[in-house]
C-alpha positions as CSV (number, residue, x, y, z in Angstrom):
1,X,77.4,-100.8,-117.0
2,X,78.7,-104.4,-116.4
3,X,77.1,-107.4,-115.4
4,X,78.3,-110.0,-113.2
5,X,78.3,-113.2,-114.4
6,X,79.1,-116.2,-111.8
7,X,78.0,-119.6,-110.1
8,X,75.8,-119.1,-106.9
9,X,75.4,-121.9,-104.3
10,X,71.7,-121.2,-102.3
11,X,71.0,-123.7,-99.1
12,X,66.9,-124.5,-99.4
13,X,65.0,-126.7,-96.5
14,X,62.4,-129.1,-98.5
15,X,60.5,-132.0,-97.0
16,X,60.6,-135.6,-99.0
17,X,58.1,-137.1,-100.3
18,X,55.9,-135.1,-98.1
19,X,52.4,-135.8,-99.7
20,X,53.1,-139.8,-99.3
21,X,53.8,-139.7,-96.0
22,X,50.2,-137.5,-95.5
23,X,48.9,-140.4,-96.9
24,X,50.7,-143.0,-94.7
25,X,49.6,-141.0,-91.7
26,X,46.1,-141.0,-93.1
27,X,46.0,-144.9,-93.5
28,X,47.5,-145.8,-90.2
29,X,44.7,-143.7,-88.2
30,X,41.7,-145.5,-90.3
31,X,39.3,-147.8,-88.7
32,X,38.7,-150.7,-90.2
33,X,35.6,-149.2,-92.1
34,X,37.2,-146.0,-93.0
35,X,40.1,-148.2,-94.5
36,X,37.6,-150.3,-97.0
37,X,36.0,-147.2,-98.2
38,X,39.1,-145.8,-99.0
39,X,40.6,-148.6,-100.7
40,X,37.0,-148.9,-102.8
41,X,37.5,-145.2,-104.1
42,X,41.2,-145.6,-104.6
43,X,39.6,-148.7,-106.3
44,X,36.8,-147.0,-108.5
45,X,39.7,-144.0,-109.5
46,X,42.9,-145.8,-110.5
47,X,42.6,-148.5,-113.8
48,X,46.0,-150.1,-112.5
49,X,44.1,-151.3,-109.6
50,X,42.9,-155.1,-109.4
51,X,40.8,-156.4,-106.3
52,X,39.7,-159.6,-105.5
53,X,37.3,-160.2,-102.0
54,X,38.5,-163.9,-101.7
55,X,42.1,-164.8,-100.2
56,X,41.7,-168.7,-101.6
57,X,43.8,-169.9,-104.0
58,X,45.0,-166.5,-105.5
59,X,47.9,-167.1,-105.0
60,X,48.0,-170.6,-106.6
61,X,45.8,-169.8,-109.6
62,X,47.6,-166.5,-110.3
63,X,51.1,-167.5,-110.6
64,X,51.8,-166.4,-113.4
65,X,51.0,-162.9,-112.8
66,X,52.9,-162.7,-109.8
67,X,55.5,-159.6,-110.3
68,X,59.0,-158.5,-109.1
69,X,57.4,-155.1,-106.8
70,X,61.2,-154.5,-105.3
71,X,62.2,-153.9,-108.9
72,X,59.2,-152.6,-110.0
73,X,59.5,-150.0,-107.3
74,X,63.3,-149.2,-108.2
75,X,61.7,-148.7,-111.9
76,X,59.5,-145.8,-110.8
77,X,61.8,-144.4,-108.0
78,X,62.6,-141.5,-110.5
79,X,59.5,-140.8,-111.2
80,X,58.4,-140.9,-107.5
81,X,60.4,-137.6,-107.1
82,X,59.1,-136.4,-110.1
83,X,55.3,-136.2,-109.5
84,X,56.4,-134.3,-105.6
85,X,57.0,-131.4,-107.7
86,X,55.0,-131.9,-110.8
87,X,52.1,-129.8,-110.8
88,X,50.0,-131.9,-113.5
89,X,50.5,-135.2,-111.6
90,X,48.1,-133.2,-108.3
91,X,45.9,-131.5,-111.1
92,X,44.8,-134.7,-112.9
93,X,44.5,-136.7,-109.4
94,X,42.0,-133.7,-108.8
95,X,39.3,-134.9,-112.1
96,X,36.4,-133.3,-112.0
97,X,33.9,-136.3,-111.3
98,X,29.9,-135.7,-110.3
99,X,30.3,-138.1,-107.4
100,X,32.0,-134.9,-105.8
101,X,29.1,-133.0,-105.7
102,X,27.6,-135.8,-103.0
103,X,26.7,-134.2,-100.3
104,X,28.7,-135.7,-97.2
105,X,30.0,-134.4,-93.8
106,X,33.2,-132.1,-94.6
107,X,36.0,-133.4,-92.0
108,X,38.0,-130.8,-90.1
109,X,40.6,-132.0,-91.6
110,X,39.7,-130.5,-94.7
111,X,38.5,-127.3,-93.6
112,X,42.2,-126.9,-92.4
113,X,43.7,-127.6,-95.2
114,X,41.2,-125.1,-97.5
115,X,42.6,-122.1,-95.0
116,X,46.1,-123.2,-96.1
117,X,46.1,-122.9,-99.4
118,X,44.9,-119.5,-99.1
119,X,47.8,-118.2,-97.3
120,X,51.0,-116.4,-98.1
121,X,53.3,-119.2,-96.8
122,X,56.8,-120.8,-97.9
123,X,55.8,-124.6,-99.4
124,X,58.4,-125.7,-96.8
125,X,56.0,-124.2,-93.8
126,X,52.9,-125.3,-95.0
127,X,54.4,-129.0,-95.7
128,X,54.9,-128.7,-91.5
129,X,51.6,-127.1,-91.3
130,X,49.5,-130.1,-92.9
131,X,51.8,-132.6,-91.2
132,X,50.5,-131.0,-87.6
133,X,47.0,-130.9,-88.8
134,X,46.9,-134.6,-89.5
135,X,48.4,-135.3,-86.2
136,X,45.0,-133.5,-84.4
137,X,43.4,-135.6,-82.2
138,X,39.4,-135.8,-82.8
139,X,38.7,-133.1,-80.3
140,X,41.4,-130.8,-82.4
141,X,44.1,-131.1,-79.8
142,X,47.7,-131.5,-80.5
143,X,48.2,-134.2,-78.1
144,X,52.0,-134.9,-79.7
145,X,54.5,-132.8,-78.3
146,X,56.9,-130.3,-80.8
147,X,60.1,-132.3,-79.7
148,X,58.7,-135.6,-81.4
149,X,57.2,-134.3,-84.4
150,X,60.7,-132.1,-84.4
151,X,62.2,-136.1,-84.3
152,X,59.6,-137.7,-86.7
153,X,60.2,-135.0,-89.5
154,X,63.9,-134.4,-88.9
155,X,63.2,-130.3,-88.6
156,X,63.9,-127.9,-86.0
157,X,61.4,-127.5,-83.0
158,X,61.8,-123.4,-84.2
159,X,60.4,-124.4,-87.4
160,X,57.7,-126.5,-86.0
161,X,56.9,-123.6,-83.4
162,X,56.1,-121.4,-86.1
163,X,53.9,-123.5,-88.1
164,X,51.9,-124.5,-85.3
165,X,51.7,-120.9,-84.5
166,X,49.7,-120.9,-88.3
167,X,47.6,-123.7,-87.6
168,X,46.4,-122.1,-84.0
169,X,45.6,-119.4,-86.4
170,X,43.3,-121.3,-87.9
171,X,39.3,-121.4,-87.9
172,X,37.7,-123.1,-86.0
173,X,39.2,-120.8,-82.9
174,X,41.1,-123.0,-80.6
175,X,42.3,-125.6,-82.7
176,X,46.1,-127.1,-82.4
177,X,46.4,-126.3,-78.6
178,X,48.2,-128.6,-76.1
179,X,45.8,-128.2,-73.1
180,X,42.3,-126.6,-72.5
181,X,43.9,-123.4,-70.6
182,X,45.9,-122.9,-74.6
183,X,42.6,-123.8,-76.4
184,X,40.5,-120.7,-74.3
185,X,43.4,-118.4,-74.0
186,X,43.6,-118.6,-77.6
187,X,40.1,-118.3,-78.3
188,X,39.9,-115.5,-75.8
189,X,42.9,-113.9,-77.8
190,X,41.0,-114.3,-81.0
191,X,37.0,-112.6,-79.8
192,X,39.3,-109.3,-77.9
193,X,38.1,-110.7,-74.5
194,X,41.8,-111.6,-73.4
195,X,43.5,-109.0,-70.3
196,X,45.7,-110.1,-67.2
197,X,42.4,-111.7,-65.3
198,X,41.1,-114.0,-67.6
199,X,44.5,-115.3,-68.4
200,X,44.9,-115.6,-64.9
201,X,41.3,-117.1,-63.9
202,X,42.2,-120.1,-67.3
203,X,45.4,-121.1,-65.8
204,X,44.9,-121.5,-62.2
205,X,41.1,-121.5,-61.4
206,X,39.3,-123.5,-64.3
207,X,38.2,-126.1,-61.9
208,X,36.6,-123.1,-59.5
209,X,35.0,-121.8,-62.5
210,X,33.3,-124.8,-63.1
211,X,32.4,-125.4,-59.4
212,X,30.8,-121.7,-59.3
213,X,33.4,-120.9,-56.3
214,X,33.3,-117.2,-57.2
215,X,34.3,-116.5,-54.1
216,X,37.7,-118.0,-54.1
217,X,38.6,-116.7,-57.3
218,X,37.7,-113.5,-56.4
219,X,39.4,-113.7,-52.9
220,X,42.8,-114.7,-54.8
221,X,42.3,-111.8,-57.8
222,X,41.1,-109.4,-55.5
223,X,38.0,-108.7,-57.4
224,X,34.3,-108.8,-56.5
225,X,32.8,-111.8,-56.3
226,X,30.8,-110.5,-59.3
227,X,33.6,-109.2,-61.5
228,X,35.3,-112.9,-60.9
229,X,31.3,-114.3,-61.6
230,X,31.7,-112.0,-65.4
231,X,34.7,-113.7,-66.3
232,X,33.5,-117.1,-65.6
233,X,30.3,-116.5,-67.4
234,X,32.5,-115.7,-70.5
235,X,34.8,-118.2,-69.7
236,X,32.0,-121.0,-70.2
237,X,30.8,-119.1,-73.7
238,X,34.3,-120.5,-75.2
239,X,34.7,-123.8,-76.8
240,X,36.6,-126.9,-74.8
241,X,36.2,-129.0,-77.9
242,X,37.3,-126.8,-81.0
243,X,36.0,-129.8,-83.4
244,X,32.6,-129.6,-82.5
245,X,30.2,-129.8,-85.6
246,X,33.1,-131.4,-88.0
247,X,33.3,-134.7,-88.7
248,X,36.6,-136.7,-86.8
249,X,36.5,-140.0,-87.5
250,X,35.5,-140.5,-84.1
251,X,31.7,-141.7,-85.6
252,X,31.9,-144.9,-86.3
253,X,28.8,-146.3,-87.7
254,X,29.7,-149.8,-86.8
255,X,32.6,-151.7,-85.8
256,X,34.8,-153.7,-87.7
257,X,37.7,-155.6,-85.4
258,X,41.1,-155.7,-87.5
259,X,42.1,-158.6,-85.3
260,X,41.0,-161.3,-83.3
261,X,43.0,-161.8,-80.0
262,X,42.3,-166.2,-79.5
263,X,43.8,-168.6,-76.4
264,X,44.7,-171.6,-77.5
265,X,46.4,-174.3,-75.7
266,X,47.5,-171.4,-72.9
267,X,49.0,-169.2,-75.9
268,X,47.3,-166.4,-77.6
269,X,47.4,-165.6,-80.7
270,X,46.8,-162.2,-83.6
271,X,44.5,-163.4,-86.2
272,X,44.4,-160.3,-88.3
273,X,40.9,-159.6,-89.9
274,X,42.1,-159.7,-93.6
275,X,38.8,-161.1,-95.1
276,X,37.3,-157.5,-94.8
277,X,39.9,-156.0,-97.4
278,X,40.2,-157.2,-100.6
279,X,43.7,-158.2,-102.2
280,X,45.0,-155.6,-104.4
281,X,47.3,-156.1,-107.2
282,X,48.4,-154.5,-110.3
283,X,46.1,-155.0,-113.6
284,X,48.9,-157.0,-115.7
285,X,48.0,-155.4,-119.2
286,X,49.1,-151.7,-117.9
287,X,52.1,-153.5,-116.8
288,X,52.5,-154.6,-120.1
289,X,52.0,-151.4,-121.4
290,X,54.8,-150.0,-119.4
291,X,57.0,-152.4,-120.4
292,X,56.4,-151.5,-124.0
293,X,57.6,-148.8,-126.0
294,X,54.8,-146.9,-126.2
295,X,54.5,-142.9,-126.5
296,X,55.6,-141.1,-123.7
297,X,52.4,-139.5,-122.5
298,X,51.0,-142.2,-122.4
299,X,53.5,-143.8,-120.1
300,X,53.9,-141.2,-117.6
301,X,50.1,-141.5,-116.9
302,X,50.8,-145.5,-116.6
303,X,53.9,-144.7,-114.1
304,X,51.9,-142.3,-111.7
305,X,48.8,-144.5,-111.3
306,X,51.1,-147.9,-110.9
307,X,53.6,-145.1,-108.2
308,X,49.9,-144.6,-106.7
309,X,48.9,-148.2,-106.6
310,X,52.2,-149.7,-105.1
311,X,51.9,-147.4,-102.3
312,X,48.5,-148.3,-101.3
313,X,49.7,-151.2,-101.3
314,X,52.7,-150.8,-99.6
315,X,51.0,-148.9,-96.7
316,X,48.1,-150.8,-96.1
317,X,50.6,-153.7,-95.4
318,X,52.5,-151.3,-93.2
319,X,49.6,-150.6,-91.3
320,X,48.8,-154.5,-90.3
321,X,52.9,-154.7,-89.9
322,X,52.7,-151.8,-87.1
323,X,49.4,-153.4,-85.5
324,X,50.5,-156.4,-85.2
325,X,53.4,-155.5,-83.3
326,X,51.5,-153.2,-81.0
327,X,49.2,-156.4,-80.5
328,X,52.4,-158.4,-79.5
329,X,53.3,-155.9,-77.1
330,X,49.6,-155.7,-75.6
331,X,49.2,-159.5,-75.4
332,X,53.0,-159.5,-73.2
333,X,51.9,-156.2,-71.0
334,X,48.1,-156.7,-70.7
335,X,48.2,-160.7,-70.3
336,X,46.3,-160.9,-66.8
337,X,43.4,-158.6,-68.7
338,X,43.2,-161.7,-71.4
339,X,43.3,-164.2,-68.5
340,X,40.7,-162.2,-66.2
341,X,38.9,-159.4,-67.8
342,X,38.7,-155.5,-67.2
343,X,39.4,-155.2,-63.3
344,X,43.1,-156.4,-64.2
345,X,43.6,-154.2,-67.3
346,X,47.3,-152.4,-65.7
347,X,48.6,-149.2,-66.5
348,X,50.0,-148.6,-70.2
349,X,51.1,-145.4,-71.3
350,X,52.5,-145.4,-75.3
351,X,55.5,-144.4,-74.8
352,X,56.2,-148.0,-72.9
353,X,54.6,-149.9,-76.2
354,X,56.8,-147.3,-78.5
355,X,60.2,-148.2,-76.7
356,X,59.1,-151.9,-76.7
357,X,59.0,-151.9,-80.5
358,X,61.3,-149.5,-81.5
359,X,58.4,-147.0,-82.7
360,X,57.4,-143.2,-81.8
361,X,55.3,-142.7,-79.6
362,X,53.0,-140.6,-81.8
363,X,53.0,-143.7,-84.3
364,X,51.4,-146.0,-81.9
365,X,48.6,-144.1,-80.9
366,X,48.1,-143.6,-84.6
367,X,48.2,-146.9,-85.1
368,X,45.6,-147.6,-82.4
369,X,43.4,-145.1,-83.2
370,X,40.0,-146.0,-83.9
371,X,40.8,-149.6,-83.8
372,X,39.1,-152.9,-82.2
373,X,40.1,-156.3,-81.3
374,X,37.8,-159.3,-80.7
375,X,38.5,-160.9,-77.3
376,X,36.5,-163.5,-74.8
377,X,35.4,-160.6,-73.3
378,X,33.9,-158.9,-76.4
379,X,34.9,-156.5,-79.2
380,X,37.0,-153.6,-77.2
381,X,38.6,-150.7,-78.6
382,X,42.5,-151.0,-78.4
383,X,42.2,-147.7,-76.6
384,X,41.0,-149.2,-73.8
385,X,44.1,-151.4,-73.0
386,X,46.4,-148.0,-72.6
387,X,45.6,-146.9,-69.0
388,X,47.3,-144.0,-66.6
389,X,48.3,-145.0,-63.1
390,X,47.6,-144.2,-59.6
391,X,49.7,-145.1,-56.8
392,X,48.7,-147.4,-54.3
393,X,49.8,-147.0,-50.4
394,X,52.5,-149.5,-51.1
395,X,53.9,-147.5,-54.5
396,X,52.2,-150.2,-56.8
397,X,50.2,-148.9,-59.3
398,X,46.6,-149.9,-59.9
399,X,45.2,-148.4,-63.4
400,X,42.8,-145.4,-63.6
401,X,39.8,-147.6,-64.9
402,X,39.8,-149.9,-62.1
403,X,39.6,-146.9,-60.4
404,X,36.4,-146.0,-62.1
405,X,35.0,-149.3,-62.0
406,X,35.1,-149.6,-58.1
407,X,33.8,-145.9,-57.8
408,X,30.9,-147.3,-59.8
409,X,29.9,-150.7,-57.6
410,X,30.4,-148.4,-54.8
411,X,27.6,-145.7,-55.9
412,X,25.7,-148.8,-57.2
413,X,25.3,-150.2,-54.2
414,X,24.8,-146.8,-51.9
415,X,21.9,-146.1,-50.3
416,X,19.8,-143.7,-52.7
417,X,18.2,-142.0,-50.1
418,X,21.4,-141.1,-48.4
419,X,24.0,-141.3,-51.2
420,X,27.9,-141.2,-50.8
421,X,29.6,-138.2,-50.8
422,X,32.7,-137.8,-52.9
423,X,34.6,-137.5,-49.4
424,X,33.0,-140.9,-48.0
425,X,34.2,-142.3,-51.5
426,X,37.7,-141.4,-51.3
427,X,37.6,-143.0,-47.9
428,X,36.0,-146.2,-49.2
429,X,38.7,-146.3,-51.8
430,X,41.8,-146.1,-49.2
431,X,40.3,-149.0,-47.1
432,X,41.4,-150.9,-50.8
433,X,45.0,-149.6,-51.0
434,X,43.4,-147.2,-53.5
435,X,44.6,-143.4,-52.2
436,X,42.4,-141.6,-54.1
437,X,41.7,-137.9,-53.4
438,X,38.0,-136.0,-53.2
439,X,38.7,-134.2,-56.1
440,X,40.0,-137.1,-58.2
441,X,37.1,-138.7,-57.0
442,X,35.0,-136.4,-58.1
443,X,37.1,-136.3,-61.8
444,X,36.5,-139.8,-62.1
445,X,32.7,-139.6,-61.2
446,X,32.0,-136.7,-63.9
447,X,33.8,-138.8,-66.5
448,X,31.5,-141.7,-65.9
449,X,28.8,-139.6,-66.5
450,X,27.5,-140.0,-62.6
451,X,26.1,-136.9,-61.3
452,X,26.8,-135.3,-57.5
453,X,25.4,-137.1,-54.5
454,X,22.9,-134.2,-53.9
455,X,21.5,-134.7,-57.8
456,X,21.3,-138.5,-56.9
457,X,19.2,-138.5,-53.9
458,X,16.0,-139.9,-54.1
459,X,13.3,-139.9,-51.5
């Protein structure tokens, strides 16, 4: 018997730094509010951290304890790889405190990530797999396509096929589809219900489904009217909204603006709303201690809280950096909305603000999310200012929520007795330039919230 003794090269895929940039993503999608409470845990957990509410004179009185952060940054850079793979460095971060036991809405977020740790995946999957689940939008949709989180992460759209495939195979049923027909087929898949008619009836005849047109569906299928009526019916027991019952984010309990978009002297300009957070610095007697020769526990635990506390830092400036531009941009493409008001709000899409500023798409509507600015026309959420187009008769395009807004003087000002059709509403629309179909007409309605012309009648 012999035994082979010899160098061996291995090729392994691992993802940098992958829990700090969960944490960026996490702190460019706050709101405002969301963003203070953060910083005031973050505060209350890490002894490094210094805060100070007023911005006056800080800088002035506090000279002295001003410090080199480049250098003090290049200082901890080994360490920074260190604690990705370090074990301890999650475990203490994960102190048992009694404030835990507070009972408080659990996000959906976090009810992902619990399934994860269960599972019998490589680290370099489930790295992918948390990175898709932060992307969710608040309904639980991945509204970011494979190619650009394939760009963002530098990985193979293969790799990010499959762990999307494990995060569809997540609770709540539905969650990380791309469309509604995905999020029911896949809950359909999941409760046994799935054959060759359903998928067929969620693909093509949703909207019939919803409109009761049995009938049609069944004419199509060739089925009976009430075979294509028993589909529907289970159709409408699945979930459009996978997220319901978790909390999103999407509750605000009041609003905070991060900026303040001002006209003066025919110029606008981005006050950021910085009073709201507090300056953050590093407590100078751990620094101290750093610098000292002091026994090596004891500095490690000094390294990873300061590592901790120079990347809040670092990414809470990096969040007003990316919001400001997308302001920039707003204030050049959305100008005649700051002149005039709503009706002149154009169409926006993110992918015109990403290539503006050199961003991905994905990051700006991160960066937007949950976000409001002041203007003369009153708080607005950023949101709003991104806007689809339509085509008008002359191939300009007008912007879906002008659209809305002239469907909605029209209805207010129909006769309740004989209200307008959705028909006689498309037709009003076209004498404007607007070429608006009955059934986008009828879209546009439901999304308002305005019921059919036969539920508004009055006598």
């Amino acid at each position: 018997m012999s035994l082979n003794y010899g160098i061996k090269m291995t090729q392994e895929q691992k993802l940098v730094l992958t829990y700090n940039m969960q944490q960026s993503i996490k702190l460019l999608q706050m709101s405002m509010h969301d963003l203070r409470e953060y910083i005031d845990n973050e505060y209350a957990e890490n002894p490094i951290l210094e805060m100070s509410e007023s911005l006056k004179g800080t800088d002035d009185n506090n000279k002295d304890e001003k410090y080199d952060y480049k250098n003090l940054i290049k200082e901890l850079e080994y360490n920074n790889y260190k604690n990705e793979t370090d074990n301890s460095y999650v475990n203490k971060e994960k102190d048992t405190s009694p404030w835990n036991y507070i009972e408080r809405k659990k996000s959906l977020s976090e009810f992902l990530q619990e399934q994860l740790i269960g599972l019998n995946i490589n680290p370099y999957t489930k790295a992918i797999s948390k990175y898709i689940i932060e992307s969710l939008d608040h309904k639980g949709y991945l509204e970011i396509s494979v190619e650009e989180i394939s760009k963002e992460l530098n990985v193979s759209s293969i790799k990010i096929e499959q762990a999307l495939k494990i995060v569809q195979d997540l609770e709540p049923y539905g969650i990380g589809a791309r469309s509604i027909q995905e999020c029911l087929i896949i809950q359909a898949k999941k409760l046994n219900i799935l054959n060759q008619i359903m998928e067929e009836i969620i693909l093509n005849h949703l909207e019939n489904i919803a409109d009761n047109k049995y009938k049609i569906v069944a004419d199509t299928l060739n089925i009976s009217p009430s075979e294509a009526q028993r589909y529907g019916d289970l159709i409408k027991k699945l979930e459009p909204k996978p997220s319901r019952g978790f909390y999103t984010g999407e509750e605000v309990s009041y609003i905070i603006p991060d900026a303040e978009i001002k006209k003066i002297e025919n110029e606008y300009f981005i006050i950021m709303n910085d009073s709201v957070l507090p300056r953050l610095k590093i407590n100078k007697t751990y620094k101290e201690v750093l610098e000292k020769d002091t026994d090596k526990e004891t500095s490690i635990y000094v390294k990873e809280k300061i590592n901790k506390a120079m990347f809040l830092i670092k990414s809470i400036e990096q969040r007003k950096s990316t919001l400001y531009s997308v302001l920039e941009c707003l204030i050049n493409k959305q100008k005649e909305f700051f002149e005039n008001g709503y009706d002149y709000i154009k169409p926006l899409t993110l992918k015109e603000v990403a290539e503006e500023i050199g961003l991905h798409e994905s990051t700006i509507s991160r960066a937007i999310k949950d976000k409001y600015i002041l203007t003369s026309y009153g708080t607005i959420k950023i949101k709003k200012l991104f806007s689809n187009g339509i085509s008008k008769n002359n191939d300009e395009e007008i912007a879906t929520d002008k659209i809305k807004n002239e469907i909605k003087k029209i209805i207010e000002k129909e006769n309740k007795s004989k209200p307008f059709s959705d028909q006689i509403i498309s037709e009003l629309l076209m004498k404007n330039n607007m070429n608006i179909s009955r059934r986008t007409v009828a879209k546009y309605r439901e999304e308002l919230g305005i019921k059919s012309s036969s539920k508004r009648k009055r006598i």
